[in-house]
VOGU-3710 file (C-alpha; in Angstrom, 3 decimals, decimal comma):
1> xxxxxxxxxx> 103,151/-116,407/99,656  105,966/-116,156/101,613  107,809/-112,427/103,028  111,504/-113,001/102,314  114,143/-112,082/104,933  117,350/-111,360/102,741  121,334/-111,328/103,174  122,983/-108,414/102,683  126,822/-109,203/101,115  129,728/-106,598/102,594
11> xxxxxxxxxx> 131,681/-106,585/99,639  134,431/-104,390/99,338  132,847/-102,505/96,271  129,669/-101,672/97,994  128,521/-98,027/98,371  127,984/-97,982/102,566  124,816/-95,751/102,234  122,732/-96,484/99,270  120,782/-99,811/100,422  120,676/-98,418/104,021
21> xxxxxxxxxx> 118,898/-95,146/102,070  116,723/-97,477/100,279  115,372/-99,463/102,960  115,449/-96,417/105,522  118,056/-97,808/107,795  120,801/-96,513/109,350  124,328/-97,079/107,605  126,800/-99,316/109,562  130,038/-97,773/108,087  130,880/-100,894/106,162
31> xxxxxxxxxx> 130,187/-101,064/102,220  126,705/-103,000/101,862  126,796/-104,291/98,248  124,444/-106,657/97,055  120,968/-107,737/98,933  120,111/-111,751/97,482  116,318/-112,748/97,193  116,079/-116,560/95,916  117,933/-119,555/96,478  121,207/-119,133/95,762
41> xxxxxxxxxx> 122,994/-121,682/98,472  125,315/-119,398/99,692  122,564/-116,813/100,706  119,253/-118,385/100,408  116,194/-115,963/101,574  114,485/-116,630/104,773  111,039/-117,316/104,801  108,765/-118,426/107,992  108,796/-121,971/106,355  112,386/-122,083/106,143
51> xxxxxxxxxx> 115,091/-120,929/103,752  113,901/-120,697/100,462  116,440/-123,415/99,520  114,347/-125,834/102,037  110,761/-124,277/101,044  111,059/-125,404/97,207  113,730/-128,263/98,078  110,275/-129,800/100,292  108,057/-129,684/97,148  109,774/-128,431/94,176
61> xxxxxxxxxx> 106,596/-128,697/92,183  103,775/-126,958/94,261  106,281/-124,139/94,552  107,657/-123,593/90,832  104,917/-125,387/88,842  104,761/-128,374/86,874  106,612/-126,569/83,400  109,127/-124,343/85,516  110,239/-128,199/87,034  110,880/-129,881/83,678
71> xxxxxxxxxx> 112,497/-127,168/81,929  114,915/-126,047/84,764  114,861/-129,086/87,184  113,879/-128,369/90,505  115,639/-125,083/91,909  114,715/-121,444/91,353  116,787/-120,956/88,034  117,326/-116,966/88,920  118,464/-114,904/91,773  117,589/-111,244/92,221
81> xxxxxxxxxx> 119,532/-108,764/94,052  119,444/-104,948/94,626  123,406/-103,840/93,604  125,022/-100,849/94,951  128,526/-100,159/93,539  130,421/-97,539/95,296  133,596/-98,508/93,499  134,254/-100,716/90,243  133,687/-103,995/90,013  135,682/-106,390/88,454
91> xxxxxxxxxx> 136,023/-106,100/84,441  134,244/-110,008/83,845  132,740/-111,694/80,989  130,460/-114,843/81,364  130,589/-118,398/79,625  128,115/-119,349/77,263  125,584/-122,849/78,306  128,007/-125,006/76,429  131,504/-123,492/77,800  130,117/-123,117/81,397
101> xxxxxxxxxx> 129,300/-127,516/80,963  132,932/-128,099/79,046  134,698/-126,208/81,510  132,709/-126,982/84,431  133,779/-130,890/83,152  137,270/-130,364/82,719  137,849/-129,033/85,861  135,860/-131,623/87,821  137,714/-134,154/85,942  141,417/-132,577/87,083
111> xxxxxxxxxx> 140,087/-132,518/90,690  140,694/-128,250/91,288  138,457/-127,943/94,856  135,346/-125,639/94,059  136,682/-122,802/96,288  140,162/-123,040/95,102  141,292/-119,042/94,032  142,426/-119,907/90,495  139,002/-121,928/89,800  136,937/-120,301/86,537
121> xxxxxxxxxx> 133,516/-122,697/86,659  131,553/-122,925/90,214  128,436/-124,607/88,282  127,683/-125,988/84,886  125,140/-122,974/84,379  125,683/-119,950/82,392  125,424/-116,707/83,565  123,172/-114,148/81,667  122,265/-111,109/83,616  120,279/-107,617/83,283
131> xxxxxxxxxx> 120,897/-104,696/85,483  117,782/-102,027/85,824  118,787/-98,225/87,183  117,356/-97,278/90,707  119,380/-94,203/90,241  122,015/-92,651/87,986  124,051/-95,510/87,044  127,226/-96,181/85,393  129,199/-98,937/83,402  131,099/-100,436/80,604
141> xxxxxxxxxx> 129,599/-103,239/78,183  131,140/-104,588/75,393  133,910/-103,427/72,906  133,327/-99,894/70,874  134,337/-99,372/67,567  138,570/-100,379/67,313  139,170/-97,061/65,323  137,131/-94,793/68,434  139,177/-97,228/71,090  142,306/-95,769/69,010
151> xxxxxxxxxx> 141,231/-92,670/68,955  140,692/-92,738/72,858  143,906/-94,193/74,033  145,924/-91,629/71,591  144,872/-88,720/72,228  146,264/-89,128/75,874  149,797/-89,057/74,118  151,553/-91,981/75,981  154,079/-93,551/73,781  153,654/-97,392/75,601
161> xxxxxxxxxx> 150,464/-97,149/74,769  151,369/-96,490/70,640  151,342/-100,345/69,723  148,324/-100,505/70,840  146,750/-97,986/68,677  148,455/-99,509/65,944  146,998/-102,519/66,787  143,673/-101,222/66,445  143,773/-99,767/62,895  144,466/-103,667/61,834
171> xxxxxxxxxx> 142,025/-106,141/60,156  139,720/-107,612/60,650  138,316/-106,064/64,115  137,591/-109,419/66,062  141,183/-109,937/65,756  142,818/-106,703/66,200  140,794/-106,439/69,633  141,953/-110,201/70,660  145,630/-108,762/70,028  145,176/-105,523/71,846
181> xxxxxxxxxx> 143,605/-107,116/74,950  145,825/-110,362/74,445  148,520/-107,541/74,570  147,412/-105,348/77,531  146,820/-108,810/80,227  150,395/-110,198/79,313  152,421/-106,909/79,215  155,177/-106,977/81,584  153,607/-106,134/85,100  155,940/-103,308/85,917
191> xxxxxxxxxx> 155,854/-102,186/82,503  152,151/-101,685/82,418  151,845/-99,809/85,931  153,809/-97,318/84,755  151,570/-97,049/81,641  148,835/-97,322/84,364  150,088/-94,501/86,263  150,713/-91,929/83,386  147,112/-92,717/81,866  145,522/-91,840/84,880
201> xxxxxxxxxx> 146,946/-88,749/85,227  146,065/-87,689/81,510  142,641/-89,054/82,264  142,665/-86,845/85,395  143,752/-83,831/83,270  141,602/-84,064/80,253  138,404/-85,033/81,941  135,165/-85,558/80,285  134,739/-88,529/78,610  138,059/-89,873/80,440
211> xxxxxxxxxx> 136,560/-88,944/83,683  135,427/-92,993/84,215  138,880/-94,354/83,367  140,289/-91,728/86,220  138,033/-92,980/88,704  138,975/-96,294/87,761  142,431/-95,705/87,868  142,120/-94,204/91,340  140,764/-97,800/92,216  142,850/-99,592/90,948
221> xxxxxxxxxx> 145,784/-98,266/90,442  148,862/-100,353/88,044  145,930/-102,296/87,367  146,002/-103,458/83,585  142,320/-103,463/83,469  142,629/-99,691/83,094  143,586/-99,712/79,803  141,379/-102,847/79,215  138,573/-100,714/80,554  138,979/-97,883/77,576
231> xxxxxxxxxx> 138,353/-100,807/75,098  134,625/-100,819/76,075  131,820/-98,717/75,761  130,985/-95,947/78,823  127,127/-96,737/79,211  125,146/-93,914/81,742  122,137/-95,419/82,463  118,986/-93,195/84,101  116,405/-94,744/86,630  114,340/-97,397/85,062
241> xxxxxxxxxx> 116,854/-97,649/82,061  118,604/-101,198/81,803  121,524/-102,963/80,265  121,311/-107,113/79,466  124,798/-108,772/79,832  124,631/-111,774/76,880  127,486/-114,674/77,324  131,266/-113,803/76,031  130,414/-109,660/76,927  132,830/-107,636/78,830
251> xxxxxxxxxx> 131,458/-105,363/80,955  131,573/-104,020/84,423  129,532/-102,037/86,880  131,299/-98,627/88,043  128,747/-96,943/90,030  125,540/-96,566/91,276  122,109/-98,366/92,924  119,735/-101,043/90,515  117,990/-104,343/90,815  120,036/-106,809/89,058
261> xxxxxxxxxx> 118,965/-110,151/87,684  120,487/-113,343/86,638  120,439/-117,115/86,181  121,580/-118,994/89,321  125,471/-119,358/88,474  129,241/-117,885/90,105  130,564/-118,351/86,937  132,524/-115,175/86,016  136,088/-115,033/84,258  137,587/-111,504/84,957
271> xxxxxxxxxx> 139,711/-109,667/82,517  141,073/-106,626/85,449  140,291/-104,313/88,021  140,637/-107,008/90,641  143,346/-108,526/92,771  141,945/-112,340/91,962  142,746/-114,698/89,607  142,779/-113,486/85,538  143,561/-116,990/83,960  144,356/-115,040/80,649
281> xxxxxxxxxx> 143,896/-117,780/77,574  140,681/-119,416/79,349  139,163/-115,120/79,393  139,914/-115,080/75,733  138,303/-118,283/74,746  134,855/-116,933/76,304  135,421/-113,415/75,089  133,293/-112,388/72,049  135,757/-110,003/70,092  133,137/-108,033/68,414
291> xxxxxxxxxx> 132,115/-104,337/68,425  128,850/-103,720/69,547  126,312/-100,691/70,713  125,420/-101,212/75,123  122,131/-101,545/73,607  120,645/-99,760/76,727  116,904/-101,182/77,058  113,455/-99,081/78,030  110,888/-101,384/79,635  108,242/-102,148/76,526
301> xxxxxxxxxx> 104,098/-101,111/78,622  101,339/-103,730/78,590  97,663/-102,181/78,564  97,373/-103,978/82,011  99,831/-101,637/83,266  103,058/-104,620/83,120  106,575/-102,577/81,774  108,693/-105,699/80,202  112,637/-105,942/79,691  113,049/-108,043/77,021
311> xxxxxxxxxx> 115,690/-110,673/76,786  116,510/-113,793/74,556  116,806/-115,924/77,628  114,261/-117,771/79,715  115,876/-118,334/83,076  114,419/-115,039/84,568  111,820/-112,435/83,179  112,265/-108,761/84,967  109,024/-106,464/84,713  107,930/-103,277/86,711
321> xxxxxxxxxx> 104,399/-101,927/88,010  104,115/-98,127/88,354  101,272/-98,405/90,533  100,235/-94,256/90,539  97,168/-94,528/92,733  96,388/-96,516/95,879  92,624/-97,620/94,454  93,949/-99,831/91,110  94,333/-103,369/91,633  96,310/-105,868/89,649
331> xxxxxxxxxx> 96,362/-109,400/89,663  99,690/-110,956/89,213  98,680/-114,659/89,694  101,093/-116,737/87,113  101,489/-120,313/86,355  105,535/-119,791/87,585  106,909/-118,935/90,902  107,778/-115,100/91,309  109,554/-112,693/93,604  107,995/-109,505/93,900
341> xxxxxxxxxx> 110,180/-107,016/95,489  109,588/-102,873/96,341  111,332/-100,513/95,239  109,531/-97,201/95,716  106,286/-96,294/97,865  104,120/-98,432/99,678  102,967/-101,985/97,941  100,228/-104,132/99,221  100,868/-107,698/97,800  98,319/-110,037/99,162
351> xxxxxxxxxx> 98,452/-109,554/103,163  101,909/-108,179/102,859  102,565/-104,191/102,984  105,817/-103,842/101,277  108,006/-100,613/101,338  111,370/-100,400/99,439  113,925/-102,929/99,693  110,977/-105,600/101,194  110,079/-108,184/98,501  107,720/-111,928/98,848
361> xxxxxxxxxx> 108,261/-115,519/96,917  104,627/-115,930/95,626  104,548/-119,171/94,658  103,620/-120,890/91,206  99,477/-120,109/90,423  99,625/-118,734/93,979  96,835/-115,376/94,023  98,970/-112,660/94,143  96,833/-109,405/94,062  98,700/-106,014/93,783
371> xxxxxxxxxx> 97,346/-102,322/94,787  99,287/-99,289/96,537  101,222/-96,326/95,283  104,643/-97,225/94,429  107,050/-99,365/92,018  107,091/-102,788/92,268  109,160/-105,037/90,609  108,507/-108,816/89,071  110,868/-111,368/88,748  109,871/-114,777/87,166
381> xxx> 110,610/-117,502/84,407  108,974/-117,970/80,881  108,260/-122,088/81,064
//
């Protein structure tokens, strides 16, 4: 198995101290985001064999196994990352298998450059993702309840925002919330900073369950996805609790540190809170206009110790060990390559001591024997 040397992305949302605190380093001043372990070609791990773009590139069967190969082709089909948002991310939603091909097509076809800004589709992959809590963390995922998203916006008494709420008394709900947000993304730009600006100050005032929308506000301030924001549900997720982001959700991370998973895609269309592109009737194509619970999700325990997220995809598969005393053993060994990355404590994974923030590709049927005191967790693919 291989000890992976990871990239560490500055991104403007990044909380400066939380990875530095969780790999007991010294913070640099700059926001440290996101910390990539897989193959992801713009920040492929290191390993002493290579990047791990060039390790499984060399032999993509020895490293992923036989069924991992022929189901996915011959790349790692997930990428693993610790997140640490010290400010909102963009509000985003993510296409479906067949709308990330179709669009992915279409622009190919009218010749848009990869990196151009107003680009929606990187890949032809879709982008399912699950975020797990290292600490306290917050966000928004999907649409609540029309009549409760009424309720919210009118009881900060702002007469712009009126229409709205009359908007979201209508039937059926799928298509009073496509009018409302249809509404809120093509408002006149002035118009709607003003709207911005008067909202956050009620959210300032009241407090409570407005608190997030302030702090968003204070972000981003004229920003429409404000008001787009207080369409979703407010999810507060404690340590080991998770969220699973399906295609055509909006959602977005507000704050705090967790290990995120995904399948190996850029492909995000963003509805706000951002100064990039919003290519507004492409967003409500992908969007799924339906009311739904966050759906938080509690890891479901194995007798051998193994706590599971469930999700209806097969691209990645996140688990955790609890390992409580330094004597127990586990063997790991699967039939599909893994990343095995510490979070807490100290983690002996083969010959590798791992403490937090270190993680190893182990790959496919590769003996991978697990003892120590800590949390460790395990990313992987059902083939």
């Amino acid at each position: 198995m291989d000890r992976l040397d990871n990239t560490i992305r500055p991104y403007a949302w990044g909380s400066p101290t939380a990875i530095p605190h969780l790999l007991g380093t010294e913070p640099t001043g700059e926001p440290q985001a996101e910390m990539w372990m897989g193959a992801h070609p713009g920040a492929p791990s290191r390993t002493g064999r290579g990047t791990l773009v060039e390790v499984i590139g060399a032999d993509p069967e020895k490293e992923l196994g036989a069924a991992a190969v022929a189901k996915f082709g011959p790349r790692l089909p997930f990428l693993l990352k610790i997140l640490a948002a010290g400010a909102p991310l963009s509000l985003q939603v993510h296409p479906d298998l067949a709308q990330a091909k179709e669009g992915y097509a279409d622009e190919e076809r009218r010749g848009i450059p990869v990196d151009a800004p107003h680009r929606n589709y990187k890949d032809a992959n879709h982008k399912p993702e699950l975020i797990c809590a290292l600490t306290e963390f917050d966000g928004l995922c999907g649409f609540r309840d029309p009549l409760a998203a009424a309720g919210l916006l009118d009881d900060l008494g702002i007469d712009s925002l009126k229409p709205y709420v009359d908007l979201l008394h209508a039937h059926p709900e799928d298509a009073a919330l496509r009018e409302v947000l249809t509404a809120i993304l093509t408002a006149d730009p002035e118009e709607m900073s003003r709207t911005v600006a008067e909202a956050a100050t009620a959210c300032t005032r009241l407090g409570g369950v407005y608190a997030p929308y302030a702090d968003i506000a204070h972000h981003y301030p004229g920003d429409p996805g404000v008001i787009a924001a207080m369409l979703l549900n407010h999810v507060r997720l404690q340590p080991g609790e998770a969220l699973y982001l399906g295609a055509g959700v909006p959602h977005a991370y507000l704050n705090g540190l967790g290990v995120e998973i995904m399948a190996n895609s850029d492909n995000v269309l963003r509805c706000g809170l951002t100064p990039k592109h919003v290519d507004v009737p492409e967003l409500l194509r992908i969007v799924r206009f339906r009311p739904s619970d966050p759906g938080v999700l509690r890891p479901e325990a194995s007798p051998d110790g193994e706590e599971l997220y469930e999700t209806p995809i097969d691209e990645f598969r996140l688990s955790r060990y609890v390992l409580p005393e330094a004597g127990s053993a586990h063997d790991l060994t699967r039939a599909t390559p893994q990343i095995l990355l510490c979070t807490a404590g100290t983690v002996r994974v083969g010959e590798h001591d791992l403490i937090p923030g270190r993680s190893v590709f182990v790959p496919a049927g590769e003996k991978a024997e697990v003892s120590g005191t800590g949390t460790l967790f395990r990313a992987t693919v059902i083939a």
